[in-house]
Each structure stands twice: as C-alpha cells, then as structure tokens.
N, C-alpha and C positions, 0 to 999 in steps of 0.2 A: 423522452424516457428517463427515469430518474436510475442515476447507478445506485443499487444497494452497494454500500461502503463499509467495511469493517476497517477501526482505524486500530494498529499498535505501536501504539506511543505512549512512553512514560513522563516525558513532563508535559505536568498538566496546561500552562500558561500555553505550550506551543500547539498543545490537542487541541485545545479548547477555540482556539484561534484558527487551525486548518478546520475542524468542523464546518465552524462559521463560516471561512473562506470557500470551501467547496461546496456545500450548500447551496449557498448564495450565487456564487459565480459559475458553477459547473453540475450543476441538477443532478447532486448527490443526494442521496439519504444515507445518514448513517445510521447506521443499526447496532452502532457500539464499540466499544473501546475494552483495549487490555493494557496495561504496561507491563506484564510479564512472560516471556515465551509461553512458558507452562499455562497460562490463561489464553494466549490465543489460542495455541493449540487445539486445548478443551471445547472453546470458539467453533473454532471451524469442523471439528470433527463432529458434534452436535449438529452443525448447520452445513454438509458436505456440500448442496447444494441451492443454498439459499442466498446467496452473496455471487455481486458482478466482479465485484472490487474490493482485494485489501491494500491500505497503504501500511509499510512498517519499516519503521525505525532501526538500525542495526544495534544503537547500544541502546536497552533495557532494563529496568529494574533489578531484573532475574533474568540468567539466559540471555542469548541472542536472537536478533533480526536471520540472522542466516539460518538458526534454527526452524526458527517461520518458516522460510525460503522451505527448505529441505519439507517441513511437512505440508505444502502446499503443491506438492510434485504430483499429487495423482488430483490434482481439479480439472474442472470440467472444462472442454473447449474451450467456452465464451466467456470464464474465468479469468481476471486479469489480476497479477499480483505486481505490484514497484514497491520501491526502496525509496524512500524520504530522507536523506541522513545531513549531516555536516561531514561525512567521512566517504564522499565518492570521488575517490580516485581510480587515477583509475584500474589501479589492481583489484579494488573492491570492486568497480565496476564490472570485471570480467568475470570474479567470484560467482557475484550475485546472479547474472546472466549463467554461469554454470549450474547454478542451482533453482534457475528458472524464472527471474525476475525478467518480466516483461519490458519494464524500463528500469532508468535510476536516476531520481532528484536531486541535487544538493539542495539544501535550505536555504542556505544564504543567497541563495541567487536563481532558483530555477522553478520557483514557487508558479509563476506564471507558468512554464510549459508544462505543470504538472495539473493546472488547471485546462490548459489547450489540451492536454491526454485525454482526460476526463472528456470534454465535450466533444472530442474525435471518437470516445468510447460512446457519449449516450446517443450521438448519431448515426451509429452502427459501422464508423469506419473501422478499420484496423491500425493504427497511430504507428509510425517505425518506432523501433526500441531506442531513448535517448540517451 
C-alpha cells in the first residue's frame, strides 16, 4: 500500500531528494509540497482527509513546523504526522510529541528510520514514536 505523503519543506534540494528517497525506498506517493506554514495549512484543510502521511520540517519559509504540528491535532486515526528537521533535540523532541508528532527525525543521521516508519506504516503496523 502506497502512503499518500504531503511533504513541508522549504529547501528545495533537500525536498526534492526525500521525495525521491521515499518513493523509491518506502512506497510513498507524494501528493505535494509547501515550504510555508500558511500553505500547508491551506493543504490539509482542503484535503482533511485525504493524506496517510505528512513529513515537516520545523524551520520554514514563512512560519513554523510546530505550527503544522498544532493544526494537524484533529486528523484522523490512521493519520500519521513526523518532524524531519536538523534541530531534534531533545527539548524539541518533547515539543513536538506535545503537539502531536508521531515521531521525530533528525536529517543528518536518521533518514533511514524514517524510511523504516514509512514501511512499518504501508504494512499496517504501528511504528513506536522515535
């Protein structure tokens, strides 16, 4: 089963590269991108439920990743939202988790478990939060 994937990320080189990557490796579809809060937003409320998966970035264009966070508080069930950033530590980690991120990636180094999410998600498990 393919996850439908909304991705929010503002630079583009690093988008354009986890599309590819999850695509490929973790039987994602993406169905699109924002780099600014105010565009996800619009995103997902358009599309309440039409999306398995968003991944977002904390710093953005415009606005924040936690702001996502925050308007993705009333999804559905089997709705998964994670955090992709360079900035998971772990204060943000707990943040995020407050504000209902399922997991949280670092980029530099966790790009793999974030691929292993993904394929624990299209096989219908439940992944623990990382």
């Amino acid at each position: 089963m393919e996850l439908r994937t909304y991705i929010v990320e503002d630079n583009a080189t690093i988008r354009e590269n986890l599309i590819e990557t999850l695509e490929e490796l973790a039987s994602v579809q993406a169905l699109g991108w924002s780099d600014t809060e105010k565009d996800a937003k619009s995103w997902m409320a358009a599309h309440h439920g039409g999306w398995d998966l968003v991944v977002v970035d904390l710093f953005l264009r415009q606005g924040s990743g936690l702001g996502v966070l925050e308007a993705c508080q009333d999804r559905g069930r089997g709705q998964r939202v994670v955090v992709l950033s360079n900035y998971a530590t772990d204060d943000m980690r707990k943040r995020c988790a407050q504000l209902g991120a399922d997991a949280v990636f670092d980029k530099s180094n966790e790009i793999d478990a974030l691929v292993d999410y993904c394929l624990g998600l299209g096989l219908g498990e439940r992944p623990a939060s990382a």
